[in-house]
N, C-alpha and C positions, 0 to 999 in steps of 0.2 A: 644416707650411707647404705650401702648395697652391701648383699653377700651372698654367697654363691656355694650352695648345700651337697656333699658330699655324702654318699651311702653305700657300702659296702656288706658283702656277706659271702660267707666263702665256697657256697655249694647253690647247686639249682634246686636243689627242692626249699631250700632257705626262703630263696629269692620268690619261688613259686608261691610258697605259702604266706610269704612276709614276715615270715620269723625274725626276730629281731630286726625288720626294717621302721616298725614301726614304732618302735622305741626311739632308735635312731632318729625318726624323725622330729616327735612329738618333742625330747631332749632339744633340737634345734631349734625348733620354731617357738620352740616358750624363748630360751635364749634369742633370739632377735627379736623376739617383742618386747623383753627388757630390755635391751638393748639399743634400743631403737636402731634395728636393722632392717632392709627392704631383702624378701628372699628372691631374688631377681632372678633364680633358677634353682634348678636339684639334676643331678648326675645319680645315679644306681648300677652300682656295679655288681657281678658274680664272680669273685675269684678270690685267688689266694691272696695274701697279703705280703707274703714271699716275694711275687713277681712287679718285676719295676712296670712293666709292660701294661698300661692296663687301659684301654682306648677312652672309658668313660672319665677314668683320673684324667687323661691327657686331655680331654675337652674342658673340663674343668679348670684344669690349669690354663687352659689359653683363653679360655672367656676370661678368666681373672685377669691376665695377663692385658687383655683388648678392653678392659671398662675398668679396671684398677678397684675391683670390687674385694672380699676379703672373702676368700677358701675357710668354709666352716665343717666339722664333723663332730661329732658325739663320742669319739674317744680316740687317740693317735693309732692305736692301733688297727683303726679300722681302717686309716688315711698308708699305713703301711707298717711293716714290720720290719723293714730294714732300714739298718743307723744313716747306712752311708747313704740312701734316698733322702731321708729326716733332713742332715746335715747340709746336704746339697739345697733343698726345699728353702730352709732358712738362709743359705747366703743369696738365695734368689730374690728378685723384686715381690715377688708374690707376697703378699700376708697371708697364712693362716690361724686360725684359731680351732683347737682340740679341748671339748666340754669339762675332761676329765684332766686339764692342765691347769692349775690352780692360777689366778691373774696375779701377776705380781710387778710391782712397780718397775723393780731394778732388771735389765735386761740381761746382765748377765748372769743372773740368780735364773732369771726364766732358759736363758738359754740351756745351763745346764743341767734343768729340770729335764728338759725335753731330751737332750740328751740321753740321759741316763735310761729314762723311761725306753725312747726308740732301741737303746742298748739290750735291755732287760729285751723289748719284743724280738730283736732279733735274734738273742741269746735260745731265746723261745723256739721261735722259727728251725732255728738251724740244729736243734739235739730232734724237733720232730722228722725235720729233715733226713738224719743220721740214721733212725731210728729206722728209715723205711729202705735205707739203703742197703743197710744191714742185712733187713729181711728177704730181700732182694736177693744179696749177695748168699745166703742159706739157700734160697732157691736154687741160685744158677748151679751151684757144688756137685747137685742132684739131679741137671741135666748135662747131655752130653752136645757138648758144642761144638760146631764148624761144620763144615759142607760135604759130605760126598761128592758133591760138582760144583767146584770152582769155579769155573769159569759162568754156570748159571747163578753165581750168589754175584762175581761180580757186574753180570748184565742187570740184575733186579738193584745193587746197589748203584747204575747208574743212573737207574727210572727213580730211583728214590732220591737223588740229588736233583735229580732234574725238578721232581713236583717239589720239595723243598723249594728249591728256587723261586719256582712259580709263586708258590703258597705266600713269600715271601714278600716279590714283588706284588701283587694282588694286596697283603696286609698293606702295603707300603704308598702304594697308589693311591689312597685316596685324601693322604696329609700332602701329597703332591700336588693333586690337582686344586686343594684348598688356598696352598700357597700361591697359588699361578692364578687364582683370583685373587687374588691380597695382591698383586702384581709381582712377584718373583718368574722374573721371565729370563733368568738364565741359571744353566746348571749351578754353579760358582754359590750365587744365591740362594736355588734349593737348598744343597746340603749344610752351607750355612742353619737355616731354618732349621731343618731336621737334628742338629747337634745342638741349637737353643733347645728343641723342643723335648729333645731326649728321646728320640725316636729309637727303637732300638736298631743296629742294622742287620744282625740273624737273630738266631737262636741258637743257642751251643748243642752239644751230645747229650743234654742232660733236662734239656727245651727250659733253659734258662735266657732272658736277653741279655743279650749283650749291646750295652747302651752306650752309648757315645763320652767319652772323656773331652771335657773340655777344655783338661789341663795336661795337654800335649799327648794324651793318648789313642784310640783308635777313631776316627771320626768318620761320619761321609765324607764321601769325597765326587767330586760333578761324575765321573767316571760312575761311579757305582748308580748315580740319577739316571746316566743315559742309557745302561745296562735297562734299568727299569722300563724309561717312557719304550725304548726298542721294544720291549716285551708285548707292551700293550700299544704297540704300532703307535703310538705319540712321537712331535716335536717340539724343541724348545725355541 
């Protein structure tokens, strides 16, 4: 049995110093030696727990995905803090296992273990969230806003869409060319992939992703693929 070792932490000095990485890890690998699990890999991430977005999660998830091995972490909330990721996670093929989720026979008892818990972290999440918005919001009160030249705010918010763009496709580009060696050799195909993979397709006003619905919501679409390969001179 294989498994495939998730590691999060939500700051760069965390990550630099291994603050709490190495908890994390020491907790998994005792668990798959009881276990009798093979650690067949480890992903380390730096970010929030907030963001669905997270390149190192989304490798992890597709190695699991490609060897049918089982996604492990040393507490759910390292693996994310929000429900509706949790939720989605569980009706996916993937297995996971979170150290701090107690094993229980009956599925449904575990399900809504996990539930609750993701509940709780994103409950979590989102008053810290508020909290800065607020702050924010006290600041802005205290400046005074808008342009004396119009027409120069709206030339700089054009260069600012533009590198967005960019920034965008560049993020985007390289689960493309991954795909088109796995053989996805048409648009249609790609973004197919990209809405399995939950790629996100921007970012909002608030540099949150916005990830793909699978259940008839916003998705890629080949149109939005060819925008991409155009950018970086590619065909499909």
């Amino acid at each position: 049995m294989k498994a495939i070792a998730y590691y999060r932490v939500s700051t760069v000095r965390q990550g630099e110093s291994g603050n709490g990485l190495e908890a994390q890890r020491q907790a998994v690998e005792e668990w798959a030696a009881a276990q009798g699990y093979e650690l067949a890999g480890e992903f380390v991430e730096v970010e929030s727990g907030r963001k669905n977005y997270r390149p190192q999660l989304l490798g992890a998830l597709a190695q699991c995905r490609e060897s049918g091995a089982v996604l492990v972490c040393s507490k759910l909330d390292r693996l994310a803090r929000n429900a509706t990721f949790i939720a989605n996670l569980m009706d996916s093929p993937i297995r996971f296992v979170a150290l701090d989720v107690p094993s229980m026979d009956d599925p449904d008892t575990a399900r809504l273990t996990l539930q609750l818990l993701a509940s709780m972290a994103d409950f979590e999440a989102r008053r810290i969230s508020r909290r800065t918005r607020d702050g924010l919001a006290q600041v802005a009160k205290s400046k005074k806003l808008g342009s004396p030249r119009p027409e120069v705010g709206a030339a700089a918010a054009g260069r600012v869409m533009a590198q967005k763009a960019q920034q965008n496709a560049d993020r985007v580009l390289p689960y493309i060319e991954k795909l088109r060696g796995y053989g996805c050799n048409s648009l249609r195909s790609i973004a197919q992939e990209l809405n399995n993979w939950r790629v996100p397709i921007r970012f909002d006003a608030n540099n949150q992703p916005v990830v793909p619905d699978l259940e008839g919501g916003r998705q890629w679409q080949p149109q939005q693929v060819k925008n991409i390969l155009d950018r970086a001179g590619l065909v499909v």
